[in-house]
C-alpha positions in Angstrom: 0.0 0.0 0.0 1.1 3.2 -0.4 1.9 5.2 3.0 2.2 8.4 3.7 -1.1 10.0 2.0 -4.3 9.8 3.4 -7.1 8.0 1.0 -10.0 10.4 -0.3 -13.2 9.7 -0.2 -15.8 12.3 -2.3 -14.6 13.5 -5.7 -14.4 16.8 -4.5 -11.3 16.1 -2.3 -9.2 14.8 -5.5 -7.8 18.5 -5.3 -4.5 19.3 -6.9 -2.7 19.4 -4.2 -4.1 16.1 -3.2 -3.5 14.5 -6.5 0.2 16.3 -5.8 1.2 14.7 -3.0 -0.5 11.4 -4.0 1.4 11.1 -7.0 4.9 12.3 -5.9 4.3 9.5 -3.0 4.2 7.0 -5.5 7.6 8.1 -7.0 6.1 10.4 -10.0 7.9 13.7 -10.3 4.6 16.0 -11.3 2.2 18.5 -10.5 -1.2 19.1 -10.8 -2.2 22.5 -11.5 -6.1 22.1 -12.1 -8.4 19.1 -12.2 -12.1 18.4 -13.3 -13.9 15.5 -12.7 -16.7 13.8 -14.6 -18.3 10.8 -13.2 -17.9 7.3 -15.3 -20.4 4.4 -14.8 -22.8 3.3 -13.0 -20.4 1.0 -10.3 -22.9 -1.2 -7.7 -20.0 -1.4 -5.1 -17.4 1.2 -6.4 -17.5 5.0 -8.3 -15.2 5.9 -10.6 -14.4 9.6 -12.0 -12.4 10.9 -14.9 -9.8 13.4 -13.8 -8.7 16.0 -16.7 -5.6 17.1 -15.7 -3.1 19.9 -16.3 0.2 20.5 -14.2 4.1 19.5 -14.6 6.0 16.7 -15.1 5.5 13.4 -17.3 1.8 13.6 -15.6 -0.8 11.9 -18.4 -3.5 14.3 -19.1 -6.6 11.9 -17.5 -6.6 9.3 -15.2 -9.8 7.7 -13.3 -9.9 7.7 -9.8 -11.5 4.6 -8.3 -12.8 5.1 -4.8 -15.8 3.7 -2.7 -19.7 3.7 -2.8 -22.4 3.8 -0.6 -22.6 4.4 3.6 -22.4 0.8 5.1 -19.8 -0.5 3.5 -18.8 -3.6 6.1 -19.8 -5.9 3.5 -17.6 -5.1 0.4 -14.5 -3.4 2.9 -12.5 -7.5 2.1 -13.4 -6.5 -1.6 -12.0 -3.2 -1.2 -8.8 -4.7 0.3 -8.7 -7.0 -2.4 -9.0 -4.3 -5.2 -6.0 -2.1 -4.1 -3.9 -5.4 -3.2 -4.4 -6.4 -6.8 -2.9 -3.0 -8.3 -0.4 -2.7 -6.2 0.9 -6.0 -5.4 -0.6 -9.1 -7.8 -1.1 -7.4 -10.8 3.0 -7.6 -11.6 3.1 -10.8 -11.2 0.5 -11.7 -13.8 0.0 -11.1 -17.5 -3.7 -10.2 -17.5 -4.2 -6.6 -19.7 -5.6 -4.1 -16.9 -4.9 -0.9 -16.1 -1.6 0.4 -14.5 -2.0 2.4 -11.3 -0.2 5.3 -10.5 -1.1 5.6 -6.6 -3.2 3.3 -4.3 -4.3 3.5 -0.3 -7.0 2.5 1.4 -7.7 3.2 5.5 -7.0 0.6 8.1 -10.4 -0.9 8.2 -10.3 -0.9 4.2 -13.7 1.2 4.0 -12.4 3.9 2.3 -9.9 3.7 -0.3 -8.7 5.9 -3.1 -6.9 4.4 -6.8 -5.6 6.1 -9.5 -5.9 4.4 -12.5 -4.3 4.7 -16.1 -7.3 6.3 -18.6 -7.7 3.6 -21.1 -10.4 5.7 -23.3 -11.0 5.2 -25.9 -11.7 1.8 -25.1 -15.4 1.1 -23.8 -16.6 -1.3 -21.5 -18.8 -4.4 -22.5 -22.6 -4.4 -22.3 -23.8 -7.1 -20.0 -27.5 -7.0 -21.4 -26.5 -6.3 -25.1 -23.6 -9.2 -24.8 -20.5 -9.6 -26.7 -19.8 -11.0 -30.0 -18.1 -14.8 -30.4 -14.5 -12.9 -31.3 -14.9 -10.8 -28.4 -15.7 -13.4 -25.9 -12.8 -15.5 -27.3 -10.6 -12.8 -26.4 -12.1 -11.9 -23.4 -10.8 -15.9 -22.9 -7.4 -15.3 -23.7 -7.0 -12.1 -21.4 -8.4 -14.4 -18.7 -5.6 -17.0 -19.5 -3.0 -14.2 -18.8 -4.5 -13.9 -15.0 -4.6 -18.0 -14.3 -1.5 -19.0 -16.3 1.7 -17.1 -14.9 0.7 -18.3 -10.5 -1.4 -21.7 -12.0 -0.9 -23.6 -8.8 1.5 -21.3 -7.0 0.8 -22.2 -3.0 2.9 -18.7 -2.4 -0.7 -17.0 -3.7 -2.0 -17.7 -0.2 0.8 -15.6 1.4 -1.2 -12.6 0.5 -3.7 -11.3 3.3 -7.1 -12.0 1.8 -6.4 -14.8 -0.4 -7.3 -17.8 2.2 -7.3 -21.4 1.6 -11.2 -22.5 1.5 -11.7 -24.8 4.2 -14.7 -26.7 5.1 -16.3 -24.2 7.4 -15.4 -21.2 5.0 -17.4 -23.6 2.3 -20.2 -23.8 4.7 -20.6 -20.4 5.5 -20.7 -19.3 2.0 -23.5 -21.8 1.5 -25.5 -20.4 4.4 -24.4 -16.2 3.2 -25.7 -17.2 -0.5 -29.1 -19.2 1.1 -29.9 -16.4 2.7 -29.3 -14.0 -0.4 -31.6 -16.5 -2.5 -34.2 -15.3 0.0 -33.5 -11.7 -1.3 -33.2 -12.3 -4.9 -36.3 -14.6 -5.0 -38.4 -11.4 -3.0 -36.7 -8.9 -5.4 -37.6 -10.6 -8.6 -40.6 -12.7 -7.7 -42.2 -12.2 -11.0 -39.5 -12.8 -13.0 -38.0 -16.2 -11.1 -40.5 -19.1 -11.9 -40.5 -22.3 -9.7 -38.0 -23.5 -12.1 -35.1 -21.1 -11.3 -36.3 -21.2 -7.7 -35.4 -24.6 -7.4 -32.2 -24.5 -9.4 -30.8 -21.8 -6.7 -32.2 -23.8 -3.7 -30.6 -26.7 -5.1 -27.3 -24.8 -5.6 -27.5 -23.1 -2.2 -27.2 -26.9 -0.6 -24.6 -27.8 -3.1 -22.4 -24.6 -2.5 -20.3 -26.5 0.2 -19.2 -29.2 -1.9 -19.0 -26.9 -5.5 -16.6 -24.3 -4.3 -13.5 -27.1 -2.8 -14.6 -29.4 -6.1 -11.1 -29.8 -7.9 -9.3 -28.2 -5.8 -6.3 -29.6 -7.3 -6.2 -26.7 -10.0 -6.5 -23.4 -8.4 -5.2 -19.7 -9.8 -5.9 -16.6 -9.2 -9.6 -15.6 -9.9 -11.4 -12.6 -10.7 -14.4 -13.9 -9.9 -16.8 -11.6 -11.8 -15.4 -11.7 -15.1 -17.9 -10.5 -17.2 -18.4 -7.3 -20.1 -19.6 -4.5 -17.4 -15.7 -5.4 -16.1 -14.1 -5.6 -19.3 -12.9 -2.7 -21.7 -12.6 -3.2 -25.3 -9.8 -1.0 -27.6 -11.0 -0.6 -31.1 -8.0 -3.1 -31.9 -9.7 -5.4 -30.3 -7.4 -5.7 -26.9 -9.4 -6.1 -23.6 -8.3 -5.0 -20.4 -10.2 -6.5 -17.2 -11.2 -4.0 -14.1 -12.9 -4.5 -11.2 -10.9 -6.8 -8.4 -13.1 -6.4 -5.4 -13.9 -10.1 -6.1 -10.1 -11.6 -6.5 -9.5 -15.3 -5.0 -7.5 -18.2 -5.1 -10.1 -21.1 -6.9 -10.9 -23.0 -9.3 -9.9 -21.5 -12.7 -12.5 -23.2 -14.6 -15.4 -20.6 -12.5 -14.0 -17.4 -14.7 -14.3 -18.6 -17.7 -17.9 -20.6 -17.4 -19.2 -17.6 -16.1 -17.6 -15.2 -18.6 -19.6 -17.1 -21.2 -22.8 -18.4 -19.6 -23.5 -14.6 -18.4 -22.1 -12.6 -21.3 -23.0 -14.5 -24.7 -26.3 -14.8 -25.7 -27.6 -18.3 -25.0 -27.2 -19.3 -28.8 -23.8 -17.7 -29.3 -22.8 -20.0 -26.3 -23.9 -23.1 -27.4 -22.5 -22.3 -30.8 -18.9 -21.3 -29.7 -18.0 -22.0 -25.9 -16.3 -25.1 -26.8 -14.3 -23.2 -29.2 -13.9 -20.5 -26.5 -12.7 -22.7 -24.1 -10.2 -24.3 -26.6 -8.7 -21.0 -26.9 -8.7 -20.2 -23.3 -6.4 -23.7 -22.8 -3.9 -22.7 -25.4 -3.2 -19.6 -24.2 -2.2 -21.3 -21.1 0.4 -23.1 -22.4 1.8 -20.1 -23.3 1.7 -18.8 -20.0 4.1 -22.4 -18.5 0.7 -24.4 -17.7 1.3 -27.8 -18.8 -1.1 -28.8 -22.0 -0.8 -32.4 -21.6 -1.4 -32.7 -17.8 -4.3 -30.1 -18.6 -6.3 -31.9 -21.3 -9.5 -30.5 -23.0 -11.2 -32.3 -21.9 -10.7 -31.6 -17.9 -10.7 -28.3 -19.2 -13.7 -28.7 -20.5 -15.4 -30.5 -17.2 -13.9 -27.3 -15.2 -15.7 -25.0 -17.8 -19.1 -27.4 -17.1 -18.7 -27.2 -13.4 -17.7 -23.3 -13.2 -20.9 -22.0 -14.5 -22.0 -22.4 -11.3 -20.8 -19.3 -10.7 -23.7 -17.0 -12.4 -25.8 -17.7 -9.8 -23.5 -17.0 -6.8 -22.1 -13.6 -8.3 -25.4 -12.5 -9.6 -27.5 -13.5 -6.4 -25.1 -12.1 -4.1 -24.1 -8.9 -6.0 -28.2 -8.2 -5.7 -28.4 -9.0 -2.0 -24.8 -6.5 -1.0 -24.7 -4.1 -3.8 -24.1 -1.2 -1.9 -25.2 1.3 -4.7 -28.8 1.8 -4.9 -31.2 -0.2 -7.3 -32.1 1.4 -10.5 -33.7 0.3 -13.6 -30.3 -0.8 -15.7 -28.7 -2.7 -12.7 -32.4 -5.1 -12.3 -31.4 -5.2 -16.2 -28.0 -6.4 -15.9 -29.1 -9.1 -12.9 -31.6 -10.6 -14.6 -30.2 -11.3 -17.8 -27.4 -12.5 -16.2 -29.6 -15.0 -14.3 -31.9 -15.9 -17.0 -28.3 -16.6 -19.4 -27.0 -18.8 -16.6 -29.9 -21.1 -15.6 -29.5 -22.0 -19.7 -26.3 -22.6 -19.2 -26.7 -24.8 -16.2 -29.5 -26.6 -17.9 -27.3 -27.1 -21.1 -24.1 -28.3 -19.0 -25.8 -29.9 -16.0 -22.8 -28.9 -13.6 -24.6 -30.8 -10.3 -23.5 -34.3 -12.6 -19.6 -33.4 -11.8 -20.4 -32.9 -8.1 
């Protein structure tokens, strides 16, 4: 973490002489004359601003700050944590295409927490109800295989505060937290969740003990929501992933199954996801993971079991978004739902359990 500035916590304390000292802390020789700020997205747990910037030194003329959202933020202060350990610490080690950050620091109790970000404009995030295009969500794939590949396996990954071994009580306890947001989901969305996708999250909140330490053989380090809304795509056709309040140490297969099941339309999926897949497990090998010892078709049973994970980001994100509900995000979590109980009918992931 950076030391010696104190995070920020409102857009209208990203001052110059803040974004002075906050900077030069980091080890950039600039100064910032005048800023503006223009709000970007519409984050459930997070804001993020545009800075246009003016001043002295190699200082670029944007960057975004990243900061919190919300007033109770006890919920999402581990994801905070997570996010600025990411920048500062993980994202080196990887080859995943993300942003570089130019300062990072978050408060004690990781509830308030200020990152400045490199501006990748022009390129534009996905659209999670839209979806992506087949190309796109093959390289989506590939970026992903730049996260898992380089620390596949690594057991020093659970030297980092925050990245914990799942044990059997930790397994447990998710199942009860994600029960309980089922509750909240269902009540939300009544008329949208049949007895159909009732069931299916019932029957997934008693299976969530056993799902999440399945294979636990392969891990990597996850994003664990993976998806277009935290993806930005450069005209060339590069994608950069955001977003890390979600990073863990799991199964790598999760990722990518709930890339597709929750980004691709359900066709789309059906029609390419083994191809997807394929090129996920190539790029791998590129990264040092073994291509023998990881055949397709393991890959392939990872990719089945993973899309388990629509459901537990989607129901949970609904149940401890800290942002307030509006019209896009009911949107966003019920296509997302809707794609992934298609998905889990199409690749019946409770066989592999």
């Amino acid at each position: 973490m950076t030391t010696g500035v104190v995070p920020v916590d409102r857009p209208e304390e990203l001052t110059p002489d803040w974004l002075t000292a906050a900077l030069r802390s980091a080890g950039h020789a600039v100064t910032v004359t005048t800023v503006a700020t223009e709000p970007i997205g519409n984050g459930q747990v997070g804001a993020n601003y545009r800075l246009l910037l003016q001043g002295e030194g190699p200082l670029p003329a944007t960057l975004v700050a990243k900061m919190g959202a919300g007033d109770d933020r006890s919920m999402v202060a581990n994801g905070y944590r997570n996010e600025v350990a990411f920048y500062l610490d993980l994202a080196p080690t990887v080859a995943v295409a993300t942003p570089r950050c130019w300062f990072g620091a978050m408060t004690d109790d990781a509830t308030v927490f200020t990152l400045l970000l490199e501006d990748l404009s022009p390129a534009a995030p996905g659209d999670q109800v839209a979806g992506c295009s087949p190309a796109e969500a093959e390289a989506a794939a590939v970026n992903l295989a730049g996260l898992h590949g380089p620390r596949w396996c690594d057991e020093t990954l659970y030297d980092h505060p925050g990245l914990n071994r799942v044990g059997e009580e930790d397994a447990a306890f998710l199942g009860s937290v994600f029960a309980s947001a089922v509750d909240i989901f269902v009540d939300r969305y009544r008329p949208e969740v049949d007895a159909a996708g009732e069931h299916t999250l019932r029957r997934f909140a008693e299976a969530v003990p056993s799902w999440i330490t399945a294979r636990s053989e392969r891990f990597a380090l996850g994003h664990g929501d993976y998806r277009l809304d935290n993806l930005l795509f450069e005209p060339s056709g590069v994608v950069h992933a955001v977003d890390w309040q979600t990073l863990s140490v799991g199964q790598p297969g999760r990722d990518l199954a709930y890339f597709c099941a929750t980004s691709l339309e359900v066709e789309d999926r059906r029609a390419h996801e083994a191809a997807v897949v394929s090129a996920y497990r190539s790029a791998l090998t590129g990264h040092g993971v073994d291509g023998t010892a990881y055949s397709a078709a393991t890959a392939f049973e990872d990719y089945r079991l993973g899309v388990l994970q629509g459901p537990l980001i989607t129901v949970l994100g609904v149940a401890y978004a800290t942002a307030g509900r509006s019209e896009r995000a009911d949107a966003m979590f019920l296509t997302m739902f809707r794609r992934s109980l298609v998905a889990i009918e199409d690749l019946e992931p409770f066989a592999l359990l």
